[in-house]
Backbone as ProteinMPNN parsed JSONL, in Angstrom:
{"seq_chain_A": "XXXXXXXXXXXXXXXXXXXXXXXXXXXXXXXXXXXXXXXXXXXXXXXXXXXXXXXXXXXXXXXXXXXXXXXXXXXXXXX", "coords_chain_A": {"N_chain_A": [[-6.843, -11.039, 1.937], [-8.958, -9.614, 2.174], [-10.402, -9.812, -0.217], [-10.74, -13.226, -0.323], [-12.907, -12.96, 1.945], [-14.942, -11.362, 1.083], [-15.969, -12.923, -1.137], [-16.535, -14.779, 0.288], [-18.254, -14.396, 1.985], [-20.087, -12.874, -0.229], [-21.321, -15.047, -1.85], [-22.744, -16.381, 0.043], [-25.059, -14.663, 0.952], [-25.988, -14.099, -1.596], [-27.022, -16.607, -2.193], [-28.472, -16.828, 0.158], [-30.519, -14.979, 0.143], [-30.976, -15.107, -2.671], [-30.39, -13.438, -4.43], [-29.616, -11.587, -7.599], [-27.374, -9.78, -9.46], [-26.323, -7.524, -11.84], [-23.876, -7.775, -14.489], [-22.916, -5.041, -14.745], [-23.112, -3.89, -12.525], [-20.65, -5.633, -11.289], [-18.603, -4.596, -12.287], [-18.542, -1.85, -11.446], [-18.025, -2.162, -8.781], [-15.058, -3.594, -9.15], [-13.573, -2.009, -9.864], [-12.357, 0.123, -7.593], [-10.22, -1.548, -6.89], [-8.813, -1.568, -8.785], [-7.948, 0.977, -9.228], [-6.747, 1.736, -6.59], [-4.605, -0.384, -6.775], [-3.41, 0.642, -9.198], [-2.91, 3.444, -8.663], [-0.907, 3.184, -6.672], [1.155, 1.839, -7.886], [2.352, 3.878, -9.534], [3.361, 5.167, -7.639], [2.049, 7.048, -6.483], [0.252, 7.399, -4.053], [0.408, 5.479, -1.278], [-0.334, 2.442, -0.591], [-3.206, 1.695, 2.371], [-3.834, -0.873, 5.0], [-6.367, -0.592, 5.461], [-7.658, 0.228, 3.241], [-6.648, -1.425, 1.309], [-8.161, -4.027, 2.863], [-11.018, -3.394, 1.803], [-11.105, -2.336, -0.626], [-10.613, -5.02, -1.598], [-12.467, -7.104, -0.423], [-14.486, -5.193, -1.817], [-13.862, -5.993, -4.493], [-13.52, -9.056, -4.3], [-16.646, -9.616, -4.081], [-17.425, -8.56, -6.939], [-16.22, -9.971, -8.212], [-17.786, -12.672, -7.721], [-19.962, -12.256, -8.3], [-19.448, -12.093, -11.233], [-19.009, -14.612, -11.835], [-20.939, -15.824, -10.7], [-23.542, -15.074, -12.356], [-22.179, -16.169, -14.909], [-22.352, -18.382, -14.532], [-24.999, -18.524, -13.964], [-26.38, -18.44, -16.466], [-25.266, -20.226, -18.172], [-26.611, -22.98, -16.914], [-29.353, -22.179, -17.507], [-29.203, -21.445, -19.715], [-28.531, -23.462, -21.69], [-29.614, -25.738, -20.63]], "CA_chain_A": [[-7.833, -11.544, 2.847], [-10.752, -8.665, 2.031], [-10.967, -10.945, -1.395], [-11.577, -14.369, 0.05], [-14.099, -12.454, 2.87], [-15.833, -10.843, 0.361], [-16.235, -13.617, -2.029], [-17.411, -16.004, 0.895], [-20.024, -13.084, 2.276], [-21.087, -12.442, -0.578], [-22.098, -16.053, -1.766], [-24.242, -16.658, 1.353], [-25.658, -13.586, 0.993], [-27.111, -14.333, -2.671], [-27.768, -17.446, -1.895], [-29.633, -16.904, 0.92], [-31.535, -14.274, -0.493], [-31.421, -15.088, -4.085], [-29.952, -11.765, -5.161], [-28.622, -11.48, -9.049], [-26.994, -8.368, -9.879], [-25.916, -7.299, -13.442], [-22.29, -7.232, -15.114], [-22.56, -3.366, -14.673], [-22.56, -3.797, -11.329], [-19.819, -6.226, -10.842], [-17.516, -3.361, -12.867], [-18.454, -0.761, -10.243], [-16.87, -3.017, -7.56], [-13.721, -4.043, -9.171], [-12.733, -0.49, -10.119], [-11.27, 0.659, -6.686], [-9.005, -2.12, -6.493], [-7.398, -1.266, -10.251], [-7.317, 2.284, -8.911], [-5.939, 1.375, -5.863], [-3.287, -0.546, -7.643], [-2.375, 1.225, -10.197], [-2.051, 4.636, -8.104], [0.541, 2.535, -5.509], [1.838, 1.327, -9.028], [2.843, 4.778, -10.07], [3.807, 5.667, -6.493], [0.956, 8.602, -6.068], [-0.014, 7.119, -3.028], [0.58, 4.179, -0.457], [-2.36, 1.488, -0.127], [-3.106, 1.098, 3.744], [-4.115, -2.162, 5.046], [-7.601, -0.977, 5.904], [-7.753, 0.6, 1.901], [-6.614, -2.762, 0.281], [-9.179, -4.735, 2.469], [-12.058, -2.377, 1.054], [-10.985, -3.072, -2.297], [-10.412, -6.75, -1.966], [-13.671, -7.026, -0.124], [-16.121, -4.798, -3.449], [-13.382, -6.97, -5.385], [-14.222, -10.386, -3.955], [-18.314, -9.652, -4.109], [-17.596, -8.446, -7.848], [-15.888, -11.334, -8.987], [-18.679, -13.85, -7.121], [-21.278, -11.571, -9.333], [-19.57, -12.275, -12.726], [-18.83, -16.157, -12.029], [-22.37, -16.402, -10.561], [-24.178, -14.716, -13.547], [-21.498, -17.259, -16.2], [-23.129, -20.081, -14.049], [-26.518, -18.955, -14.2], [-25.686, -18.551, -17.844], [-24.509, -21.711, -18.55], [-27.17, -23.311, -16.661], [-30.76, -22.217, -18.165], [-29.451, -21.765, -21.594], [-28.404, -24.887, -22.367], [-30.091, -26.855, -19.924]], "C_chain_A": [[-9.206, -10.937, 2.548], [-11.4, -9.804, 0.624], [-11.633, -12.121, -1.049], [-13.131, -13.817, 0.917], [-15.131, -12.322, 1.923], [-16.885, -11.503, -0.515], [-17.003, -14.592, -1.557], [-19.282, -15.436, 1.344], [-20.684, -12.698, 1.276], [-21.961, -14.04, -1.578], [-22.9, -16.77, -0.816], [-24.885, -15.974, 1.348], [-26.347, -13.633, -0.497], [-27.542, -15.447, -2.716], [-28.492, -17.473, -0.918], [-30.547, -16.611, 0.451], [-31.953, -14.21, -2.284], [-31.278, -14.122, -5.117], [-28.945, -12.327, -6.643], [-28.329, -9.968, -9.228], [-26.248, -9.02, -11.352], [-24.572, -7.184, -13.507], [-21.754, -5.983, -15.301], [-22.635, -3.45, -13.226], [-20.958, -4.415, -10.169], [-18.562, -5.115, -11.75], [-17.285, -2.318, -12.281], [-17.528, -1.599, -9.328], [-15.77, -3.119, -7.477], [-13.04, -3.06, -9.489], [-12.279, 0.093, -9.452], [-10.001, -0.091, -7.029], [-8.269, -1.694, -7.924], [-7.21, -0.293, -9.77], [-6.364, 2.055, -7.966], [-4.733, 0.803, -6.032], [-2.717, 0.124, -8.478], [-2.205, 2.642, -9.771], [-0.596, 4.029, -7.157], [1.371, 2.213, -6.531], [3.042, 2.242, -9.305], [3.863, 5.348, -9.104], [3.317, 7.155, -6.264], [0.582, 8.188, -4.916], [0.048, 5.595, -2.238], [-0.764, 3.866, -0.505], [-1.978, 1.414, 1.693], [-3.779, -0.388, 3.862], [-5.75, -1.72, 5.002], [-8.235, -0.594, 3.938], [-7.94, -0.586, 0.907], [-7.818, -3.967, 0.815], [-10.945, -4.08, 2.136], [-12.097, -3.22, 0.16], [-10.958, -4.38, -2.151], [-11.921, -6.971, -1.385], [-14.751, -6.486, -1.523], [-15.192, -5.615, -4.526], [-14.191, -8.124, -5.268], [-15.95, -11.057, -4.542], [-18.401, -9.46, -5.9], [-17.643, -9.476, -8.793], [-16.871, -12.714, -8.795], [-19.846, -13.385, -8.054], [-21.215, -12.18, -10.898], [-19.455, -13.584, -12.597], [-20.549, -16.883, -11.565], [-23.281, -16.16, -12.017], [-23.632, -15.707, -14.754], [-22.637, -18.401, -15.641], [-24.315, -20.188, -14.254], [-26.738, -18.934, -15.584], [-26.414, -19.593, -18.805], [-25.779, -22.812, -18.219], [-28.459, -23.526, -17.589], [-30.751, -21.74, -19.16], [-29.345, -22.416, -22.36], [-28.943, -25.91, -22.083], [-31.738, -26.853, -20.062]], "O_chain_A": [[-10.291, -11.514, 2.629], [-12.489, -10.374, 0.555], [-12.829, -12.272, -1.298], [-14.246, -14.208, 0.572], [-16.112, -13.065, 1.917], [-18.044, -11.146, -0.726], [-17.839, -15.232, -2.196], [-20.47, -15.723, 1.203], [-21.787, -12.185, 1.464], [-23.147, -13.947, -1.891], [-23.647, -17.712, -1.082], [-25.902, -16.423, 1.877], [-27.45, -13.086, -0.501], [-28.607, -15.543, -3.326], [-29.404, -18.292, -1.032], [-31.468, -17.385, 0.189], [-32.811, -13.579, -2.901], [-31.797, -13.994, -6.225], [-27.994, -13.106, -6.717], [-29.198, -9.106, -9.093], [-25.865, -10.113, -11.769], [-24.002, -6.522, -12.64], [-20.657, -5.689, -15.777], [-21.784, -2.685, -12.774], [-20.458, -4.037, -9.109], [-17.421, -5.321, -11.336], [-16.208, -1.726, -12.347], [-16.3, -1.513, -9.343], [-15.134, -2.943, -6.437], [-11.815, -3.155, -9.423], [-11.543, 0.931, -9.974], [-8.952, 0.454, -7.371], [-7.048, -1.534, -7.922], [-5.992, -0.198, -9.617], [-5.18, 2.123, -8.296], [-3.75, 1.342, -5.521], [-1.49, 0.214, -8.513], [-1.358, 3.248, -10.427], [0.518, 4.552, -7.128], [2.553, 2.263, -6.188], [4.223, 1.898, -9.354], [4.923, 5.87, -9.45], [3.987, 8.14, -5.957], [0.537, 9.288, -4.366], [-0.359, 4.617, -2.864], [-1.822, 4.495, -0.485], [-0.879, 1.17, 2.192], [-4.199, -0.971, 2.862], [-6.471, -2.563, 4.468], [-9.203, -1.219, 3.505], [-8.824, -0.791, 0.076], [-8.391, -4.699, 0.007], [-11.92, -4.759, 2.457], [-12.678, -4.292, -0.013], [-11.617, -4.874, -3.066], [-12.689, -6.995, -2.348], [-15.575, -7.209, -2.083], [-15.816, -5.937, -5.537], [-15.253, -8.309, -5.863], [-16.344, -12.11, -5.043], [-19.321, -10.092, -6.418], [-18.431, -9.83, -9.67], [-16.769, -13.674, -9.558], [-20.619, -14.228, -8.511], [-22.141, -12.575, -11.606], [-19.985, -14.036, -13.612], [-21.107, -17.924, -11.913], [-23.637, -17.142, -12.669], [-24.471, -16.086, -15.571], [-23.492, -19.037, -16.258], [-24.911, -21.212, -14.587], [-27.625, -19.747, -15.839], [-27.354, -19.748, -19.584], [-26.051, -23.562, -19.157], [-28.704, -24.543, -18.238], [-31.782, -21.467, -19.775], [-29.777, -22.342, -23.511], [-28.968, -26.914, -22.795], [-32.403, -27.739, -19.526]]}, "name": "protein", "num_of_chains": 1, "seq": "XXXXXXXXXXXXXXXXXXXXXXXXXXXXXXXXXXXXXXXXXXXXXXXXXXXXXXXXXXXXXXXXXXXXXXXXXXXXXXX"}
């Protein structure tokens, strides 16, 4: 659920305001949730619910960063 949230909040939120962030920022974001997984992976520690929607939440916004940046991309380099 923090994923979809994240992904919806944070496309209204650059589209409102027009915000681009960089592909070094969308790598900060998505790096809890691999931690987060892959410590519960190992069994070093339980995820809680409020932990996983964190991560799925700076997930969500990360992943809306790198598919926005492909699009703007895609857009005004070919077009």
């Amino acid at each position: 659920m923090g994923i979809l949230i994240g992904g919806v909040a944070s496309l209204l939120i650059f589209n409102i305001f027009n915000i681009y962030l960089s592909y070094h920022i969308s790598i900060i974001l998505v790096i809890p949730m691999i931690l987060d997984g892959g410590l519960q992976y190992v069994d070093y520690t339980p995820s809680t619910n409020n932990r996983r929607f964190v991560t799925g939440f700076l997930f969500g916004v990360g992943t809306i960063v790198v598919i926005r940046n492909i699009v703007h991309f895609i857009l005004y380099q070919f077009i």
